[in-house]
N, C-alpha and C positions, 0 to 999 in steps of 0.2 A: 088419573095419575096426579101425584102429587102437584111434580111441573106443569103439566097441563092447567091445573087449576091456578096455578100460580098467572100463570101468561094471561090465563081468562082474564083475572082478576085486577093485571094492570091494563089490560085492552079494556075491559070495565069503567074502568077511573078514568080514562083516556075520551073515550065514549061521554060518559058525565061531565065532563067537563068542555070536550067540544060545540057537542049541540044542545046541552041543558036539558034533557028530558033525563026520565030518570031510569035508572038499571029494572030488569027483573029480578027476581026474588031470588036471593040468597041461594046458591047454590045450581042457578042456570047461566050458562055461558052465551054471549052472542055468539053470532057467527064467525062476526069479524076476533071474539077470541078464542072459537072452538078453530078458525083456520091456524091462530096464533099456535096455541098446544099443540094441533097436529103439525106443525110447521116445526115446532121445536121438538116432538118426539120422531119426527122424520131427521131433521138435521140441526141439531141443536145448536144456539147461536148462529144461525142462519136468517130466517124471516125474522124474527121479534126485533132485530134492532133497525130493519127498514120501516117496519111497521110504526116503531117509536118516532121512528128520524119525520115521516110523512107527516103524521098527525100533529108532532109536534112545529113541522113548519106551517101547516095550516094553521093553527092558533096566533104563530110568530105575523102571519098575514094578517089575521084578522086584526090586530093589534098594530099594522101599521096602518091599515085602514079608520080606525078608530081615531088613530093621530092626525091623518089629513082631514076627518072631518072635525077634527078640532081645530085645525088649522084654518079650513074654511069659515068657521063658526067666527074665528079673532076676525076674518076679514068683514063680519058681515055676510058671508054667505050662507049659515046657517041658524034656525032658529032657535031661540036662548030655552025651549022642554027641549027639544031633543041633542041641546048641549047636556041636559040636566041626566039624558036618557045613557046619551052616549057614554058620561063618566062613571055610571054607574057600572053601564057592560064592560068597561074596560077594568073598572075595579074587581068584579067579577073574574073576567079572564086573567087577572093578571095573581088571584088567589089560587086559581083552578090551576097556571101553572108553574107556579113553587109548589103544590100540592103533588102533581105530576111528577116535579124536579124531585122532590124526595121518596115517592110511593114508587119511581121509577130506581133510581138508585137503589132499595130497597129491594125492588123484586132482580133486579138484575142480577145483582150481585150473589145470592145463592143460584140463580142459573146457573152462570158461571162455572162456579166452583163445586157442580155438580155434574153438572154436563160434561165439563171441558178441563180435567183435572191433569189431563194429560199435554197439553198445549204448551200452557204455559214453561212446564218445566223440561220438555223437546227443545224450545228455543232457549232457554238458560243452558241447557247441555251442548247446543252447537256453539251459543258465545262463546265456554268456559273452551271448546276444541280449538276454535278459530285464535283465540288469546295462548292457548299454549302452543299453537303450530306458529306463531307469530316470536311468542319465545324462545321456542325450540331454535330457531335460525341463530341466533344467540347464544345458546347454550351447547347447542351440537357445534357451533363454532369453535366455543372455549376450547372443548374438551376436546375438539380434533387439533385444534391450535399447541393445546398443553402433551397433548400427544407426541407432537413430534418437533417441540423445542425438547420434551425429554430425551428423543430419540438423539437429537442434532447432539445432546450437551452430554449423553455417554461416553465414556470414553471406550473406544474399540481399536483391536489390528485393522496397521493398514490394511484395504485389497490386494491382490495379485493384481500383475500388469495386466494380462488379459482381462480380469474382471474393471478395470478400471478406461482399458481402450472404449474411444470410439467406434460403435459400435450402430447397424442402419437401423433402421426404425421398428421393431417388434410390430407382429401380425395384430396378434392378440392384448396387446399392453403389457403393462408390468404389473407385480402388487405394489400399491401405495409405499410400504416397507421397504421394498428393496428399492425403490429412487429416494426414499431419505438417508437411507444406508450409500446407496452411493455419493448422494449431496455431500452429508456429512465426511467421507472420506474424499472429497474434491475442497471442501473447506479447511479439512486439516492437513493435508498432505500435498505435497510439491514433486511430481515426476524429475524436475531438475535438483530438487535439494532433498531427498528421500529421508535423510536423518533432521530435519527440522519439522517441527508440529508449531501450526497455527491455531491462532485461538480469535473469536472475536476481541473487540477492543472494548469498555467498559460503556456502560450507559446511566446515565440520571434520569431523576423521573421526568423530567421535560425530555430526552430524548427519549426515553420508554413510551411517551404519549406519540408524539412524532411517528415512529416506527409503527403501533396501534392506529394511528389517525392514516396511515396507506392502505392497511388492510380495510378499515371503514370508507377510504376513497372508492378504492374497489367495489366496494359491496354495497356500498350506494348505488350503481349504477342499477342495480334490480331493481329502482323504484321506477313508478307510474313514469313514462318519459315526462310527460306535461310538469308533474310535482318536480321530479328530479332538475328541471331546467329553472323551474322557481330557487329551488334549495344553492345552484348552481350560483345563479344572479346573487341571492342574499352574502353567500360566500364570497364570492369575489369582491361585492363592492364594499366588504366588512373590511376586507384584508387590504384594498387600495387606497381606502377611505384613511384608515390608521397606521397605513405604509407613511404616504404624502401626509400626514398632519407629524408623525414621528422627527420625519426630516425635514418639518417647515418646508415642505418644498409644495407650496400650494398651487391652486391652477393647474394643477397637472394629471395627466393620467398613468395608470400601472399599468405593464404588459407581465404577466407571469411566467416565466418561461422553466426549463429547464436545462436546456444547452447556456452557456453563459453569453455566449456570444450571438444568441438568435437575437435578442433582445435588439440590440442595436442595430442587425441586418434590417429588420423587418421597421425598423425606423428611418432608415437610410433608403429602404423604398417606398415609404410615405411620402419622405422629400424629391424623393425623383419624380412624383404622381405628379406636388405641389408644384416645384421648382421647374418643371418643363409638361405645359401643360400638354402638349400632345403626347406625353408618354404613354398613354392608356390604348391612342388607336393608331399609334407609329411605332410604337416601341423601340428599338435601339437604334432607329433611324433619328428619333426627337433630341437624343442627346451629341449626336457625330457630330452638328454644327460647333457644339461647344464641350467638351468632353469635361466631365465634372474630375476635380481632382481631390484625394484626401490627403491630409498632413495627418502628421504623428512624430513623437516623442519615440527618442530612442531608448527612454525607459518604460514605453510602456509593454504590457505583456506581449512577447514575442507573439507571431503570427495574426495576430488579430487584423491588423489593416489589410494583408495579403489576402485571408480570408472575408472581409467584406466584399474587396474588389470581386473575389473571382464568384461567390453568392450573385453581388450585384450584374456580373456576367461582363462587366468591366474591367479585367483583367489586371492583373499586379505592375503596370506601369503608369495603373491612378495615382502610384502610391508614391507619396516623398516623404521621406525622414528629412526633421528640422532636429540641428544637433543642439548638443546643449548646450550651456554657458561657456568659455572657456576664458576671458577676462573679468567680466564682471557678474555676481551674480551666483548661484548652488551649480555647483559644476555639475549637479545632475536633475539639473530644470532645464526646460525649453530655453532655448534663445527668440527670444519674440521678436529681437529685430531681424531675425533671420526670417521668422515666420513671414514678416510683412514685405519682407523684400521677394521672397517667395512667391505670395501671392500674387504682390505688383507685377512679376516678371508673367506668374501666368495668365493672368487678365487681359496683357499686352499679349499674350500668345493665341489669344482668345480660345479663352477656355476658363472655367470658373469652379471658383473657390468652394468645395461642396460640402468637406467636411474635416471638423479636428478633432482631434483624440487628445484630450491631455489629461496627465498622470497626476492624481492627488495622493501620493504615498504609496502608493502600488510599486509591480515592478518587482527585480532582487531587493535594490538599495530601497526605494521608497522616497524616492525623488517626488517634490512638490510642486508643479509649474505655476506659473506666475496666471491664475485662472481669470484673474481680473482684467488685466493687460492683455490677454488672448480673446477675451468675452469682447474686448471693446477692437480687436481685429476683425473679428470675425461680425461683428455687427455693421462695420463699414464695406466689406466685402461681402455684404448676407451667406455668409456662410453657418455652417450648425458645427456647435460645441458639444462633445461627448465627453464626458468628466469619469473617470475610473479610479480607484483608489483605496487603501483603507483609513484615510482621513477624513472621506467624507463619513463614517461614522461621527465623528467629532460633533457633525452638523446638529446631534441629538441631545450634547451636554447643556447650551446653554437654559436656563429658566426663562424663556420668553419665547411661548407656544406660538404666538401671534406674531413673530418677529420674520418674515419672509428671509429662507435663505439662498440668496441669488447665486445660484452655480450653475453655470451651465443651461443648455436649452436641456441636456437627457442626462442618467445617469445610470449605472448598474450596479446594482445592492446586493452579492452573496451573503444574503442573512444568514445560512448554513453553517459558514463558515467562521461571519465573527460570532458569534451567537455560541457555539459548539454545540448545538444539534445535528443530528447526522442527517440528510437528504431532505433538506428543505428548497424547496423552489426558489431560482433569482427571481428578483423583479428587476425592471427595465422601467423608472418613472420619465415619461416624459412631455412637454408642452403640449396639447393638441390644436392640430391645424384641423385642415376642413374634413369633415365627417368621412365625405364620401372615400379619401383618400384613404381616411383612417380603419375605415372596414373594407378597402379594397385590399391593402397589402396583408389581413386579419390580424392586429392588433386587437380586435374584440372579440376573436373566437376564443371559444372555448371547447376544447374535446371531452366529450364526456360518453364516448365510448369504450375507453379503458378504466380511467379515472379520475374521482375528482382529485385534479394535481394541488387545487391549491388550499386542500381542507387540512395537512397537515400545519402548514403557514397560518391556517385561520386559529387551530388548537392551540400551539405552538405563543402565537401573541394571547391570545387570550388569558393563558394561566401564568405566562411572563408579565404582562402587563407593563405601560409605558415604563415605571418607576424599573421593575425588571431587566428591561433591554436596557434603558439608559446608564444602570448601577454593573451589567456586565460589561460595557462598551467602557466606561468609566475606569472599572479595576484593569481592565487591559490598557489601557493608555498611560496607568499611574505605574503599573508593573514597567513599560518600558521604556518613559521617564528616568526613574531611579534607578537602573541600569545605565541607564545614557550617561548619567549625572556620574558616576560612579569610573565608567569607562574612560570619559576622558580627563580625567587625574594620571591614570596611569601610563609611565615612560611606557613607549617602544609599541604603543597601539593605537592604532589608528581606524578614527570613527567614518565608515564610508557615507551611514544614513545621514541627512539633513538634521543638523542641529538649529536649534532655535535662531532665529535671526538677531542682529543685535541688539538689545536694550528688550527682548523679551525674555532672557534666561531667568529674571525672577517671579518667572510667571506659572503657577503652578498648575494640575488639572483642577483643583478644589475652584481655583480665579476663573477658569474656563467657564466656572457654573454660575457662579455668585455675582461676576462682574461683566457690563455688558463689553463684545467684544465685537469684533468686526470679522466676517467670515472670511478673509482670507486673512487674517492674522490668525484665526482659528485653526485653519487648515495647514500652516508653516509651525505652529507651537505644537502638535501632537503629534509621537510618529508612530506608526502602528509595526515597526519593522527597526531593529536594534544591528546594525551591520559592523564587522571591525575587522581586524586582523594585526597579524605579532610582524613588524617592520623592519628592516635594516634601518638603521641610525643614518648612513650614509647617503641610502635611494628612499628616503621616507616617501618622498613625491610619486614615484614611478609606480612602474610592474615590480613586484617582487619575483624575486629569482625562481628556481625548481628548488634548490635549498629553501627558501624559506614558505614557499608551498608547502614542501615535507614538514617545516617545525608547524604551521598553521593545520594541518591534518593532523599531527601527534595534538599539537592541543587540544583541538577541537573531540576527537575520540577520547582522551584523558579526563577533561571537563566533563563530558556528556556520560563519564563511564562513575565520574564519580559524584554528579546529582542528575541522578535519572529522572527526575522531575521535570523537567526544562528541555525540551528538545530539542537542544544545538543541531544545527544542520551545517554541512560543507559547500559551497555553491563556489563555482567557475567563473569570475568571471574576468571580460575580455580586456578590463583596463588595469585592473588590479591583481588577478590571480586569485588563488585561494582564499575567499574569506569565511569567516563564522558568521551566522547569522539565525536571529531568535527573531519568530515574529508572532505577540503575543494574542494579535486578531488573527491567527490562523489555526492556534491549538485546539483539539477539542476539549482539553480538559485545562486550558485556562483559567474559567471562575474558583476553578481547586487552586492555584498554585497562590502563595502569600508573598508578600513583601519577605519574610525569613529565607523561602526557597532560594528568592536573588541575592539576597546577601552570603548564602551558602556558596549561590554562583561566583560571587566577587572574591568571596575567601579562598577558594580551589585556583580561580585566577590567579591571583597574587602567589599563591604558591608553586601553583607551571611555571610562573614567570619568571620565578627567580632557579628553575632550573633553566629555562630556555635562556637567560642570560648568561648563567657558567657555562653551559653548553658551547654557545655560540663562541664566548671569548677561549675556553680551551681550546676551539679547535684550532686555534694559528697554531697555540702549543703546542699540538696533538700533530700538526702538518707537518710543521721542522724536527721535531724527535722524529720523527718517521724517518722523513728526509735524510739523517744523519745515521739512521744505521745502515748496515751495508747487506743484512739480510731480509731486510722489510721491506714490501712496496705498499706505494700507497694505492689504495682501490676506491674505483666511484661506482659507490652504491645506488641504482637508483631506485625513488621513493624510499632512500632511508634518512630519519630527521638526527640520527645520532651524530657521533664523531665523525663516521665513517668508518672503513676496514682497513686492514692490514692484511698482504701476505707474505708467509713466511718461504722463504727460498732457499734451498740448502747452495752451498760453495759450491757443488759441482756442475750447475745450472745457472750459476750468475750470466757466464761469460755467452751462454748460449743465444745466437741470434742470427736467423730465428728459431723460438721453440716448436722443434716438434713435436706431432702427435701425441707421441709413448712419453715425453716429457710432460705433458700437460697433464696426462692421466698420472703420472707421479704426482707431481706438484699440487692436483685435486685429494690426490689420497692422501699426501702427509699433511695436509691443511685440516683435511677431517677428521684425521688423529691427534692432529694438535690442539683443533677445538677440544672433542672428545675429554682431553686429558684436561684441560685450562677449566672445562664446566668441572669438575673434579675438586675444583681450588675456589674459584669463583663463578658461580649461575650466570653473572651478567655478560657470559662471554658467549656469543651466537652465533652459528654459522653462516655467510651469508653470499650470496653469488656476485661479483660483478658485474659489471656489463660488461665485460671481454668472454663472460662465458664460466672463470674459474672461481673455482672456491677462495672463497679467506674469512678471518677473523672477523667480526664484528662489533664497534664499538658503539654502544649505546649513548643516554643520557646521560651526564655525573654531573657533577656539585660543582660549590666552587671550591672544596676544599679536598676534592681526587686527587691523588697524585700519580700523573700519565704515565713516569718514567718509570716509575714501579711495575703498572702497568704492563708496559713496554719490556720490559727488562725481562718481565718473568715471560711473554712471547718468545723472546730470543734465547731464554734457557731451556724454555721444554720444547724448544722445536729444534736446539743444539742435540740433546738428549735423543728425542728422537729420530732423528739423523745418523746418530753416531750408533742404534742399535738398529738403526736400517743399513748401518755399512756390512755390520758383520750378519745380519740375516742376507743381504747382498751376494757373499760373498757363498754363504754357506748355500745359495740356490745356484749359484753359477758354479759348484761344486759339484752340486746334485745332478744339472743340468747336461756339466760334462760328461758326470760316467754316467747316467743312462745316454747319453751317443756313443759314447765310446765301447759300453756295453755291449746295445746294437749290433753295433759295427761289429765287435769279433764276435757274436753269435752267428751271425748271420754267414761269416767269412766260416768258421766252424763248420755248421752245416753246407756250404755248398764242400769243403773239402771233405767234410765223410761223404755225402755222396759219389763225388769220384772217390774216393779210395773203396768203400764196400760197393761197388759197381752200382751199375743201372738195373740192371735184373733184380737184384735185391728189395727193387722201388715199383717192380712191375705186378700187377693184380695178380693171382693164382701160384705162377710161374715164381712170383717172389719167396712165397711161402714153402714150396717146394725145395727150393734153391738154399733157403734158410735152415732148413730143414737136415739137407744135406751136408752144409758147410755152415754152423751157427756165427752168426758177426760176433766180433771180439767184444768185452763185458766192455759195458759204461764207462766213462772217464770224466769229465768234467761235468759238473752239476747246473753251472750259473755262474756269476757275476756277485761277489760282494762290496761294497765301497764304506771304506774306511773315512767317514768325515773327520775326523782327530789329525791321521795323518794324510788324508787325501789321496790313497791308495786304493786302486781298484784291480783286486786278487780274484782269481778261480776260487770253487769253489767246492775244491775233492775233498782238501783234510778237513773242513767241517762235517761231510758226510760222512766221512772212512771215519774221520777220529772223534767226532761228536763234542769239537772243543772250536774254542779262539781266541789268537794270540794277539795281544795286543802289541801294536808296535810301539818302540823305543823304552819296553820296560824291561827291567833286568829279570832275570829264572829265578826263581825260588830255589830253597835244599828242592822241594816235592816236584819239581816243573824243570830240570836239568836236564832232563831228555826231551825233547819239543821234537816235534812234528818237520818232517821237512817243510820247507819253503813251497809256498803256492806253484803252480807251473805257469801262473800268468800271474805277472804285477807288472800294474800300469800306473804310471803317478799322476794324477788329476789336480791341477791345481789353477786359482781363479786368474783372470785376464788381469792385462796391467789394467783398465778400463774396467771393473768387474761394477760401480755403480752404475756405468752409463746403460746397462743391460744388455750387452752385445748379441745380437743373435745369430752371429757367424758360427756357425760347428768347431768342434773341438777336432784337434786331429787322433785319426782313430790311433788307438794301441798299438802296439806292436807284439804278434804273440811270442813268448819265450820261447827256446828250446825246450824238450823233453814233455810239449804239454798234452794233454789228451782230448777225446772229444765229448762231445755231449751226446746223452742219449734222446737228443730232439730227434725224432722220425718224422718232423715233418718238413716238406718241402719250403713252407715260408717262415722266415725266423721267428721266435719265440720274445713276448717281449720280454726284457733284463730285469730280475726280480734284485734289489739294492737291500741289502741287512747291512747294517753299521754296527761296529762293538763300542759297546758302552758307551753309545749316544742314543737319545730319547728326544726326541722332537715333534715338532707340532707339521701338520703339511705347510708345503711352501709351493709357493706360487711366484715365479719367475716368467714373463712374457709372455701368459697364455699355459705356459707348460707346469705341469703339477705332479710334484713328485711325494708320494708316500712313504716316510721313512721307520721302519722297523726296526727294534732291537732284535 
């Protein structure tokens, strides 16, 4: 075979060149290459490259032998012929193999690609499988990804309630489909507010990475564990590393958290490790000798210190509030000389000074404490400084990387938040003490079970980049600057947030950068939190009233409705009342909004304002015109920022006291008809409830150039009007009301007297009919009951049916009409109470029946009710007391 002779032929050369004798003759194989051939026609690439590797290490022997007897020969140990010999055999071997090196190359290589054609390109087909199943994770990602943000972002009907209950846990699962269908209708729709649709809120491409960089948190966790704990490390210490150089705040270590307030728990049990060193094998027994205490600011975020205690298992009577200034100093900074008296007093109570909380702009207001003055308290009492705020942003303005910024021992940075990225990790920077403590309370764990939390924060800085975070943190401090600057120019508003101290108003954010400044001069110039509210002239200093809560709510919603940009919020609070407040480190879409937006803001201001000052000053006017009429009261609306209301009271209720029931439902109904009729004239007139429970008037916002009495004037016309055509529908239902009783009454009186007079037999089952039969009862005579509302007359009802006509009373006979009809056999005259508005509901006294009159053909034993036709009146139903009478022509 071909190959065979091939294998001979470098087993041949191999041979020649090992031991110097020479081949047989062309065309016969050694042994050692007929083993070779069959070796390769039995299992190709199998023996020939042992065979090569062997030979060719023997020769690599012989040749290092050769060099130690050269070696020997330099010392003298060998004689200078068979140095002569020596170099010659090694010149030899060392032709024989590069001859080898290439005659081998040579033959090999068509083996190869002879034998073994299939090999090579098996293993190119399993790389190219393994590289696209490696892709694939990727790719079947995308597209189940892109799946069902399409699905989320269809619009669909809501569910049914049933399909939207909770519901126990499926046998079998669900399809994939119907839980994003249900997501999706959990994301848009509200069981409490069924007619409102929710939508997500917007993203940029830094939060689009952010949001993608949790899914690959996740999905990392599928790596090798060993690798994944490598990738873990690089990430974190990427993100600590240019956390702490960001805010100059060197020497220090990152905790990453995601609760906000882990951060500093789990620092506060470092210190209990450090600060009482038996706490590890006594535990709450190490601290009872001296119970550690924590201080804090009354501006800082609610619940935080209660929650460390009760974490720390220390309970909330660690906890002391130091109040703020009240003589000297930002009425909503710390008092430090309270702090130090504090301390003093618990030292002597032996018990120690464990930890402070102070506020760098945080909080509603964004109160600044005095962090230097507190740093050098808490240094004489070794107690530990927790520093919170959105001023310490500020710490990243100035140009000097290398400049230490000393705040504080710890501090907590929601980047999330000033940043406006959505769900980025806190960090918690702070000093580290000794190792053992530091990985006892796990400040250095990391979970990487669920996921990597803090690879979104790594993404996130990387494509913001220092100049990035510095230039966002920079347009929010400059946004509420020139607000600030602008607010307090203006009469009758008052700045709650900390303004600049004094002799640094001329200090701008640009000087923050360019000129070197001192960190706490830093942190009193920038406020991350724009606080005010619309004042009494009078209690400028104090609480504002519930009035002017209401005008600071109508602002606040007026402004906010008309630059939707800027998102005014309304906040409670306990010294002030209702204020406005913007805080531009908390928007998420801050880096959108321009220096224009706020000056949009300042122009809508000054425009309320000079409603809320005619406002205010009409209403003395708007109180005494009230005052002075005799059918207006005046009503306290509450949560209303207007005038206030008015209601309107007829003459015949002045005098009443106290009003009853049936009054008050009057005086509800004509107030809704009065409004009704006044929006008819003018829109701005609104219905509106007092606190007493009753309706009235509403009087809104106006100018300074409304005029009330006008106003006023036209209330007390159309509610005169109305009244005087509530007398006479009044009267005409207490008309109505009579003759159906009176009605009644002789129907009823009617029938019980036919009864007796056509006997009882006549009324008995069988025996009646019989009897009837024998002796027919006399014909029909009275029909019913008519009432005349013209004259107030309520007649029988024969000659309408005998004579198919009706006479109107008090009008003269025609020539055609001179013969008339007798006279009814009952007329009763119905006419209204002296009292007919107060709505009496005492019965009318019944009729009296005429002579000569007849009966009705009612057969039945319970009266009929009174059917009422009036001549030539057409009216609408009335309703008197409950009772409702239908009246027909």
């Amino acid at each position: 075979m071909e190959a065979g002779q091939e294998g001979a032929q470098a087993a041949k050369s191999v041979k020649v060149a090992g031991g110097g004798r020479e081949s047989s003759h062309d065309g016969e194989t050694s042994p050692g290459g007929n083993m070779a051939g069959n070796e390769v026609n039995k299992s190709p690439n199998k023996k020939e490259p042992v065979v090569e590797e062997t030979k060719f290490d023997d020769e690599k022997r012989k040749l290092n032998d050769e060099q130690t007897h050269k070696h020997h020969m330099q010392n003298g140990e060998v004689q200078p012929d068979e140095v002569q010999n020596e170099q010659i055999q090694a010149k030899r071997i060392k032709e024989s193999l590069q001859e080898q090196a290439v005659n081998g190359v040579k033959e090999m290589v068509p083996l190869e690609k002879n034998k073994e054609p299939e090999q090579p390109k098996k293993v190119e087909e399993d790389e190219e499988e393994e590289e696209e199943e490696e892709d694939d994770v990727f790719g079947a990602l995308s597209i189940f990804t892109s799946e069902v943000f399409a699905t989320l972002s269809s619009p669909a009907e809501p569910l049914t309630r049933e399909e939207r209950n909770p519901r126990p846990l499926s046998t079998n699962g669900v399809d994939p489909a119907n839980t994003m269908r249900l997501l999706q209708d959990l994301l848009t729709y509200d069981d409490e507010e069924p007619d409102v649709t929710y939508g997500l809120g917007p993203v940029d491409a830094h939060g689009r990475l952010a949001v993608v960089s949790h899914l690959l948190a996740a999905l990392v966790t599928t790596l090798d564990p060993q690798h994944l704990r490598r990738l873990a490390t690089r990430i974190m210490s990427d993100s600590c590393l240019w956390v702490s150089r960001l805010f100059r705040y060197f020497e220090s270590t990152a905790y990453i958290h995601e609760d906000v307030r882990e951060g500093i728990v789990r620092v506060c049990r470092m210190l209990l490790h450090t600060r009482y060193p038996k706490y590890t094998t006594e535990g709450y027994q190490a601290v009872y000798a001296r119970p550690p205490v924590i201080y804090t600011s009354s501006t800082v975020r609610p619940g935080l210190p209660q929650h460390i205690g009760t974490m720390l298992g220390l309970g909330s009577g660690c906890v002391r509030v130091v109040p703020c200034n009240t003589v000297v100093g930002s009425p909503v900074a710390m008092d430090t000389a309270a702090l130090d008296r504090m301390m003093a007093e618990d030292l002597a109570a032996q018990k120690k000074p464990f930890l402070v909380i102070a506020n760098a702009g945080g909080g509603a207001v964004g109160g600044v404490d005095n962090v230097g003055r507190i740093q050098e308290l808490c240094n004489n009492h070794e107690a530990w400084l927790h520093v919170e705020g959105h001023a310490l942003a500020a710490l990243t303005l100035p140009n000097a990387p290398n400049m230490s910024a000393k705040v504080g021992d710890s501090m907590t940075l929601p980047l999330s938040l000033w940043l406006g990225v959505p769900s980025l990790p806190y960090i918690t920077l702070y000093k580290a003490y000794e190792a053992s403590a530091i990985h006892a309370v796990g400040l250095t764990a990391l979970s990487l079970h669920v996921r990597l939390s803090c690879l979104p924060l790594w993404t996130t800085l990387q494509t913001l980049g220092q100049s990035g975070v510095v230039s966002r943190f920079q347009h929010s401090f400059e946004l509420s600057h020139h607000l600030q600057q602008h607010l307090a120019t203006l009469a009758r508003i008052r700045l709650l947030s900390p303004a600049p101290p004094d002799g640094t108003s001329f200090v701008t954010i640009q000087d923050l950068v360019t000129k070197p400044i001192s960190t706490m001069q830093l942190l009193e110039t920038v406020s991350g939190s724009v606080v005010f509210q619309y004042v009494d002239e009078v209690n400028a200093g104090g609480k504002n009233s519930e009035y002017y809560d209401n005008l600071n709510s109508w602002l606040g919603q007026v402004v906010r409705r008309d630059v939707g940009t800027i998102p005014l919020e309304l906040v409670q609070l306990e010294t002030a009342g209702l204020v406005l407040r913007w805080s531009p480190m908390e928007g998420p879409d801050t880096h959108h909004i321009t220096l224009a937006d706020v000056d949009h803001l300042i122009h809508s201001l000054h425009h309320q304002l000079d409603i809320l000052n005619a406002t205010v000053e009409q209403r003395k006017t708007f109180t005494d015109l009230v005052s002075s009429a005799n059918n207006l009261q005046l009503v306290d609306i509450p949560g209303w920022a207007g005038l206030g209301g008015v209601r309107y009271i007829a003459d015949l209720w002045l005098d009443q006291n106290p009003v009853s029931e049936a009054t008050k439902e009057d005086i509800n109904a004509l107030n809704v008809h009065l409004v009704s009729q006044l929006k008819a004239t003018d829109s701005a007139f609104s219905l509106g409830e007092g606190s007493d429970g009753l309706n009235c008037v509403r009087f809104g916002m106006v100018t300074a150039d409304t005029d009330l009495s006008e106003l006023l004037s036209l209330v007390v016309t159309t509610g005169r009007e109305i009244e005087t055509s509530s007398r006479f529908l009044d009267q005409m239902t207490d008309i109505v009301r009579k003759g159906i009783e009176a009605a009644t009454e002789d129907l009823k009186r009617e029938n019980e007297e036919r009864l007796w007079q056509e006997g009882i037999l006549r009324h008995v089952p069988i025996v009646g009919s019989v009897y009837n039969w024998f002796s027919p009862p006399p014909p029909p005579g009275i029909k019913g009951r008519t009432l005349d509302l013209t004259a107030g007359v309520l007649e029988s009802t024969e000659n309408i049916y005998r004579y198919h006509m009706q006479i109107r009373h008090g009008s003269a006979p025609t020539r055609n009409e001179t013969k008339l009809p007798p006279a009814p056999s009952v007329q009763t005259p119905v006419s209204p109470s002296a009292s007919s508005p107060s709505h009496s509901r005492s019965s009318s006294t019944t009729s009296a029946k005429s002579p000569g009159s007849t009966h009705s053909r009612q057969a039945s034993d319970q009266p009929s009710a009174a059917t009422l036709d009036t001549k030539s009146v057409i009216a609408p139903p009335l309703t008197a007391n409950g009772i409702t009478a239908t009246v027909q022509s």
